[in-house]
C-alpha positions as CSV (number, residue, x, y, z in Angstrom):
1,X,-16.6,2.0,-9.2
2,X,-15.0,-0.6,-11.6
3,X,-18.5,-0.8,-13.0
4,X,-17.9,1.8,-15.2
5,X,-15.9,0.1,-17.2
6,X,-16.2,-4.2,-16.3
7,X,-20.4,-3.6,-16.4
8,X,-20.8,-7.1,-16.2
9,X,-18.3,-8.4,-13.3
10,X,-19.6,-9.5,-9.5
11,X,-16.3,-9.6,-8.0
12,X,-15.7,-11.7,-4.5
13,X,-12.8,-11.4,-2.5
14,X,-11.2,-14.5,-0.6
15,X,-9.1,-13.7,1.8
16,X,-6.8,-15.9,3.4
17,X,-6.3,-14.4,6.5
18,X,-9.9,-14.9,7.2
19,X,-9.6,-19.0,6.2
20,X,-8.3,-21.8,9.0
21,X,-7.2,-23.6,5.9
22,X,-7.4,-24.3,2.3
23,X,-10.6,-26.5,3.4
24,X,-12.4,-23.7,4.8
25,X,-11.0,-21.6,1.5
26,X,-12.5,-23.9,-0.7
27,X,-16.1,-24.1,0.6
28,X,-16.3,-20.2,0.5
29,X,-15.0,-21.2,-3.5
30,X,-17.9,-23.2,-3.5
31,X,-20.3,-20.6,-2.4
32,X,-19.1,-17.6,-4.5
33,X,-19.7,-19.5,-7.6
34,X,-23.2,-20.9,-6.7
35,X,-24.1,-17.4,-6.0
36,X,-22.8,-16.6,-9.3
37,X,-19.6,-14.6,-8.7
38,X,-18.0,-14.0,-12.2
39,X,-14.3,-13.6,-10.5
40,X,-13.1,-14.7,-7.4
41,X,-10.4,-12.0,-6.4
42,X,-7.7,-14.2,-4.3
43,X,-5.5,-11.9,-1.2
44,X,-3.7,-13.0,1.4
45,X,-4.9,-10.4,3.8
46,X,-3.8,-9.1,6.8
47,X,-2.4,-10.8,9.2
48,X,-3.3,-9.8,12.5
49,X,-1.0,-9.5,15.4
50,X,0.0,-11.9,18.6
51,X,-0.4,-10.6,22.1
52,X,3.5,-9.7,22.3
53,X,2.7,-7.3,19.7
54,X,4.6,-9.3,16.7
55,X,2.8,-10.0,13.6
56,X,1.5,-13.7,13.1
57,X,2.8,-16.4,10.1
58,X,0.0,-16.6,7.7
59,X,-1.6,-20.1,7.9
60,X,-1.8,-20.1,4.5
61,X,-1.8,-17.2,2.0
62,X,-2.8,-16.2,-1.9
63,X,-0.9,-18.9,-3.7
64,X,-2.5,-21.5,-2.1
65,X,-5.6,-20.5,-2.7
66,X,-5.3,-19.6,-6.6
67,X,-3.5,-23.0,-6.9
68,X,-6.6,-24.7,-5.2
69,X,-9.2,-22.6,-7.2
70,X,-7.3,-23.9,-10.1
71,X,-7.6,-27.6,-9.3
72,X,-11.7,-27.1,-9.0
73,X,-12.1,-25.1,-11.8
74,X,-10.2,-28.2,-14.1
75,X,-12.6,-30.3,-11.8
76,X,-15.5,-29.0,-12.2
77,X,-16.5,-27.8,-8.6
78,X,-16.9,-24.3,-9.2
79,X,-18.0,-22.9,-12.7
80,X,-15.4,-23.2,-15.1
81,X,-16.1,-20.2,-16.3
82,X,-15.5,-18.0,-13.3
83,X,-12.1,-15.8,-13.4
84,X,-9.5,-16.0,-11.1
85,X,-7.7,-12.8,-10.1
86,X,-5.0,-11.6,-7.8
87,X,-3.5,-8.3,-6.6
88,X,-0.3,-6.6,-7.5
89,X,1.1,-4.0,-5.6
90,X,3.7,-2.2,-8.4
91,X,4.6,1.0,-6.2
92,X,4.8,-1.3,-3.2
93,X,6.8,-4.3,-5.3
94,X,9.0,-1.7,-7.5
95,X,10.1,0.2,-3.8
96,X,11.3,-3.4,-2.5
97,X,13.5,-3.8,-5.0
98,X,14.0,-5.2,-9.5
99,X,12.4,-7.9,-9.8
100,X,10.5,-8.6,-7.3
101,X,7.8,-7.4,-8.9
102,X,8.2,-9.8,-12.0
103,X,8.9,-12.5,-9.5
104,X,5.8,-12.1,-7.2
105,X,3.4,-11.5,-10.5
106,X,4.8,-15.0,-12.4
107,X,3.9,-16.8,-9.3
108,X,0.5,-15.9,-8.9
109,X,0.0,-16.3,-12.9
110,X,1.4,-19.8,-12.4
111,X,-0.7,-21.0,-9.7
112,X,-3.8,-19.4,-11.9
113,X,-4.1,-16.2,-11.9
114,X,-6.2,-15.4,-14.8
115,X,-6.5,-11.5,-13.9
116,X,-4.6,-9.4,-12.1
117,X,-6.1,-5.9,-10.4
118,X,-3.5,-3.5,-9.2
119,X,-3.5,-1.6,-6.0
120,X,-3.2,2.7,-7.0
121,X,-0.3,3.6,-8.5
122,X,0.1,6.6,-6.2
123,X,3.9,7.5,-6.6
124,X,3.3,7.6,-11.3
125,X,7.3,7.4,-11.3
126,X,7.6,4.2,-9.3
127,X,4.3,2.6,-11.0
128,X,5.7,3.4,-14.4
129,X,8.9,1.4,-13.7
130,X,7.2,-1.6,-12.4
131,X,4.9,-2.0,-16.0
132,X,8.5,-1.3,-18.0
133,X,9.9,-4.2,-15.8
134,X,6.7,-6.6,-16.5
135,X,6.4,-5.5,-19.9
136,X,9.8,-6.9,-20.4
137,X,10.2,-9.7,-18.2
138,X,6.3,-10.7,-18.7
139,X,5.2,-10.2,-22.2
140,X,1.6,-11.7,-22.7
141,X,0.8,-9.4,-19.2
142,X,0.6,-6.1,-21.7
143,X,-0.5,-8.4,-25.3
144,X,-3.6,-6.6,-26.2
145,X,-4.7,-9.6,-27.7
146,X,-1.9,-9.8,-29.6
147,X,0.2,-13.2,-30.0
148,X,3.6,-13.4,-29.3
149,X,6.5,-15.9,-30.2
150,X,8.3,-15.4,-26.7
151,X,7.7,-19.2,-25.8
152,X,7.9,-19.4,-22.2
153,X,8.1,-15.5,-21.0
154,X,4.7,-15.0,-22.8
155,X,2.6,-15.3,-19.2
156,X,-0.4,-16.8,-20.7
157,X,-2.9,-18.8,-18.7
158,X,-4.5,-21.9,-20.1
159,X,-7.8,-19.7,-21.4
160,X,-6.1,-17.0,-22.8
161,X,-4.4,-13.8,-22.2
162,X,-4.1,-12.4,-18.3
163,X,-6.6,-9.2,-18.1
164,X,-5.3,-6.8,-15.4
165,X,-7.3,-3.8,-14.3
166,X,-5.4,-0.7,-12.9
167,X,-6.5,0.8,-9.5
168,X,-6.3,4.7,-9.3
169,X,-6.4,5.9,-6.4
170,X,-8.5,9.3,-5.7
171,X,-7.0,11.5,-2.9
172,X,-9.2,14.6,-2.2
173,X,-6.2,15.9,0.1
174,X,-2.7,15.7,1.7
175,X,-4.7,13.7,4.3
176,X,-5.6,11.2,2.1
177,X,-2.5,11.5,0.0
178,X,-0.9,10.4,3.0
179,X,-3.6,7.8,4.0
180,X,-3.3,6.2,0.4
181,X,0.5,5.7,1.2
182,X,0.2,3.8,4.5
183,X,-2.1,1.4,2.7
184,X,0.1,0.7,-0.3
185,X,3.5,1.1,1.2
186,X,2.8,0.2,4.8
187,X,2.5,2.5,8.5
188,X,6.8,2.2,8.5
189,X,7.4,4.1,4.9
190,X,9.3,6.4,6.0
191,X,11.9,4.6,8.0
192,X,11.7,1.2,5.8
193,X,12.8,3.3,2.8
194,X,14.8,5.9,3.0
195,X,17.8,4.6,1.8
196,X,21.0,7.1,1.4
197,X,20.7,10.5,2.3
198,X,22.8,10.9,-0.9
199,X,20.9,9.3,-3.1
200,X,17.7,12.0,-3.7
201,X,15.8,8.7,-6.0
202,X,14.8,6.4,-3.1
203,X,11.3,5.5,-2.7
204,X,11.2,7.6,0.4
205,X,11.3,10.7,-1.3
206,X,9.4,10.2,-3.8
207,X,6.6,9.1,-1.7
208,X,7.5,12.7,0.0
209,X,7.6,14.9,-3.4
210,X,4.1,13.2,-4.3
211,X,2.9,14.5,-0.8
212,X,4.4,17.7,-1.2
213,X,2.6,18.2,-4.5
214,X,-0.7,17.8,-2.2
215,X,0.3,20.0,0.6
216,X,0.9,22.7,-1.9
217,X,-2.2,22.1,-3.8
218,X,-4.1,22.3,-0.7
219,X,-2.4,25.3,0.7
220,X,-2.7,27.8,-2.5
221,X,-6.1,26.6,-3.7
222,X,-9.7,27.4,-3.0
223,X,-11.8,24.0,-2.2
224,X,-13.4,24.1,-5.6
225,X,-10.0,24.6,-8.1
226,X,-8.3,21.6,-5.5
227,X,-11.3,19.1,-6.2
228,X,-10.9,20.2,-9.8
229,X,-7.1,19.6,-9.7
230,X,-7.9,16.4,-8.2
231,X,-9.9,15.5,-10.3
232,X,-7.6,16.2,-13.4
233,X,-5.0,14.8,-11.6
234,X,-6.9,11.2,-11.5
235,X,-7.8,11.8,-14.9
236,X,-4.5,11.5,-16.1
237,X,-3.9,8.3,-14.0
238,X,-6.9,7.3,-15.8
239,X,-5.4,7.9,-19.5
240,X,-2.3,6.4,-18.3
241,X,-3.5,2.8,-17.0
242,X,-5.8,2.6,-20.2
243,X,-3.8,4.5,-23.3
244,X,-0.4,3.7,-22.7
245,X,1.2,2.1,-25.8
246,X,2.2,-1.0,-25.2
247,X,1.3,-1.2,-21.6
248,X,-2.6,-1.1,-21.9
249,X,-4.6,-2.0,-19.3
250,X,-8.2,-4.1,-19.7
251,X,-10.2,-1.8,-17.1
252,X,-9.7,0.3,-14.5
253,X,-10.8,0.6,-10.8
254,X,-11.5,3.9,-8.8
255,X,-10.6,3.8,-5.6
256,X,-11.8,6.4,-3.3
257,X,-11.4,6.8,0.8
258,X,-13.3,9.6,1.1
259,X,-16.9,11.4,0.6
260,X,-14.8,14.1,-1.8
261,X,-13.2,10.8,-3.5
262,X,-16.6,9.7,-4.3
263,X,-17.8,12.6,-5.6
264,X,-14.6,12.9,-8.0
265,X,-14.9,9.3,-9.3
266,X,-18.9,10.0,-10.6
267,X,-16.8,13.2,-12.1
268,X,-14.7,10.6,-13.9
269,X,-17.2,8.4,-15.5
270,X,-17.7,9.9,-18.9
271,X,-13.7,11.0,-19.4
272,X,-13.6,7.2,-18.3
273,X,-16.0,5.9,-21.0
274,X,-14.4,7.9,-23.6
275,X,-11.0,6.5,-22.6
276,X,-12.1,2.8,-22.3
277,X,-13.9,3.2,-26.2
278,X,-10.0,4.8,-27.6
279,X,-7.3,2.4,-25.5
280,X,-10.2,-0.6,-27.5
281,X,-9.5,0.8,-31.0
């Protein structure tokens, strides 16, 4: 669904997790730009597990491979033109802790990131913190075009300004409320955040309140007023990730899980268009 508003991109991912090596990497480079991918989207994937059950080291893992994408673009072995993008994870990245989300995004716009696409910002209160701590630690991320006289804190990559594109997640129920928080904070949520039982902010419980809003939706509303809460729901996530002043994004990208989600994101399409035409003026 990130057609409806970036018409004109053929996005492939790399991931590393599914390269030996930077060698292997590079020659699916190669073959994404000869079949004339416009961005190469650049993850490190999962890992997989061992056979004792613990999770494997990567071999090698996003970094590597923007930095190497970057060498063959300034080379000339894949089209010069083509866009390098990564993934941010601001719920996941604001939940570990300040700064790590600053930290995580200046390394990836370092080794080349040119674009950065955003994985749902499904608890708002925890996503809106992670674009206040970018906006100010990262400048040129939220420029609009605009210049800036920051020197060295305005992340700008060697063609321009960094485009990022917010993911909105569309959960059709507490189901998939709850589905959409295993992918972005992982299977252990509960346990790996729940901090102080004094402190009632921890990312724990706000994961928990967001659910809570679903569970009631779901439990005091007929199936057609919950897909249209759902929908106006994503709607606002929509206005958010493309109107917000000072912290607009260049596109957004759907996400659904589900045949509901679907449906809701075709429901989207025109509030979308007439969002993408005012955050542009």
């Amino acid at each position: 669904m990130e057609g409806l508003s970036l018409p004109e991109y053929h996005v492939q991912t790399i991931s590393a997790a599914h390269c030996v090596d930077v060698n292997d990497a590079t020659e699916l480079m190669r073959a994404a730009s000869d079949a004339g991918a416009s961005t190469l989207l650049f993850v490190s994937g999962d890992r997989g597990t061992q056979t004792n059950g613990e999770m494997s080291k990567p071999r090698i893992d996003s970094l590597a491979l923007l930095n190497a994408a970057r060498l063959m673009k300034q080379s000339g072995d894949i089209d010069p033109e083509i866009k390098l993008a990564c993934v941010a994870n601001p719920c996941l990245e604001r939940a570990l802790g300040k700064g790590v989300g600053a930290s995580l995004l200046e390394a990836k716009i370092t080794a080349g990131a040119e674009m950065v696409i955003t994985q749902p910002d499904v608890v708002p209160t925890l996503a809106r913190e992670w674009r206040d701590e970018i906006g100010h630690a990262l400048p040129g991320v939220f420029s609009d075009g605009r210049s800036s006289d920051d020197g060295n804190k305005n992340q700008k990559n060697q063609n321009g300004e960094i485009e990022i594109v917010g993911g909105v997640g569309l959960a059709s129920s507490s189901a998939s409320a709850v589905t959409w928080m295993r992918l972005v904070f992982g299977q252990d949520w509960e346990v790996r955040f729940e901090g102080s039982d004094n402190n009632s902010n921890t990312p724990s419980k706000r994961i928990k309140q967001v659910l809570a809003e679903y569970a009631l939706a779901e439990n005091t509303l007929d199936a057609d007023t919950l897909k249209a809460w759902g929908v106006e729901r994503a709607e606002l996530a929509v206005a958010e990730v493309l109107c917000s002043q000072g912290q607009k994004f260049h596109g957004v990208h759907l996400m659904p899980i589900t045949s509901t989600g679907y449906d809701s994101a075709y429901l989207l399409a025109d509030a979308i268009a007439t969002l993408v035409e005012t955050s542009r003026r």
